[in-house]
Every structure is written in structure tokens, then in C-alpha cells.
C-alpha positions in Angstrom: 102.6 58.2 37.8 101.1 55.4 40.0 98.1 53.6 40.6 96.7 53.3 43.7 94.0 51.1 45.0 91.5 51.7 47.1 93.3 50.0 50.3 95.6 52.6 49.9 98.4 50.6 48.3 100.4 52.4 45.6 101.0 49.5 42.5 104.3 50.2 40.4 104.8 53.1 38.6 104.1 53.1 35.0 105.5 56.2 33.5 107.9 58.8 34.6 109.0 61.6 32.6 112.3 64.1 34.0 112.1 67.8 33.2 115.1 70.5 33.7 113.8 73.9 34.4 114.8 76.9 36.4 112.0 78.7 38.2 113.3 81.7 39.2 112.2 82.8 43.4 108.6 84.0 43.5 107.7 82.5 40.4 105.5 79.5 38.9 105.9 77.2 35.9 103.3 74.4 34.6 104.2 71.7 33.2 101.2 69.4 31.3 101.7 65.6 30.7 98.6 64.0 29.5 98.1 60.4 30.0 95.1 58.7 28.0 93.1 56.2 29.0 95.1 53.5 26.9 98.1 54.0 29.2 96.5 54.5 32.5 93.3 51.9 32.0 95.1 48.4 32.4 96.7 49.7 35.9 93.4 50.7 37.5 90.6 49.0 38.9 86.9 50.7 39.6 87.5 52.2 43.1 91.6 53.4 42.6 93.0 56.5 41.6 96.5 57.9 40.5 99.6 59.2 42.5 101.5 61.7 40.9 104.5 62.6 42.4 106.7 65.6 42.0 110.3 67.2 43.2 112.5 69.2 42.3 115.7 70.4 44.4 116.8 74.0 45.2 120.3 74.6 43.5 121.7 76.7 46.0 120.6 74.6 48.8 120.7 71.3 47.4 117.2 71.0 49.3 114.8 68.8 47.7 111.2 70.1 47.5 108.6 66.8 47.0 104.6 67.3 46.3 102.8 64.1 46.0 98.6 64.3 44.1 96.4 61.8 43.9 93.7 62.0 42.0 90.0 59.9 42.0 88.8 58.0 38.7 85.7 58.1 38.4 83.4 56.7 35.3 81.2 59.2 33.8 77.2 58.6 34.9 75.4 56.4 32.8 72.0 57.3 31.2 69.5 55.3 29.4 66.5 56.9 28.1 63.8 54.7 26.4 
């Protein structure tokens, strides 16, 4: 997990986790990680977002498969009502 700023410039990672699994063909598994503000908050600015990356490699093959998300912060409106 990586912030990335608005330019488009990806900052250093600051946390990876590994995970084994074996999905068999045709099949799906999730996998939640849950980052909290604390963690994320000192890496991102107003406008950035966060680049998750993912892969994974085929035994059989020894292809590696690689998805790549990024995902938009974005601050909750704010209302005032007097």
C-alpha cells in the first residue's frame, strides 16, 4: 500500500502484507486488510489517493499475474447548521 499524489507520483510504500493461498481454476478468494486512518493519514495529502497493488503467480506456469487499484480519498462533506 502506497500513497500517491495528485501529480501522479507514487510516495514509498508503507505497509505490505504476504498471503499464501491456492485458488483453485474458475474460482475467487477475498482477502480484507483494513488500514485506519492512523496508518494511512500522515502519508496522504488532500488531493492523493492510495495504490494497492496485487500478484500472485500461477504454479504450474510460474506466470505472474499483477492488478494494481488506486483508490480516491476524499473528506466527508462538511455541514454547519445554525
Amino acid at each position: 500500500l502506497a500513497p500517491v499524489r495528485y501529480t501522479g507520483v507514487s510516495g514509498a510504500p508503507f505497509r505490505q502484507e504476504q498471503h499464501r493461498r491456492a485458488v483453485p481454476p474458475g474460482q475467487e478468494e477475498a482477502v480484507t486488510m483494513t488500514v485506519a486512518y492512523a496508518e494511512y493519514g500522515p502519508h496522504v495529502g488532500d488531493q492523493d489517493a492510495l495504490k494497492l497493488t496485487v500478484a500472485g503467480t500461477v504454479e504450474e506456469t510460474g506466470q505472474v499475474v499483477a492488478k494494481e487499484l488506486r483508490v480516491r480519498l476524499q473528506a466527508p462533506d462538511l455541514t454547519l447548521t445554525v
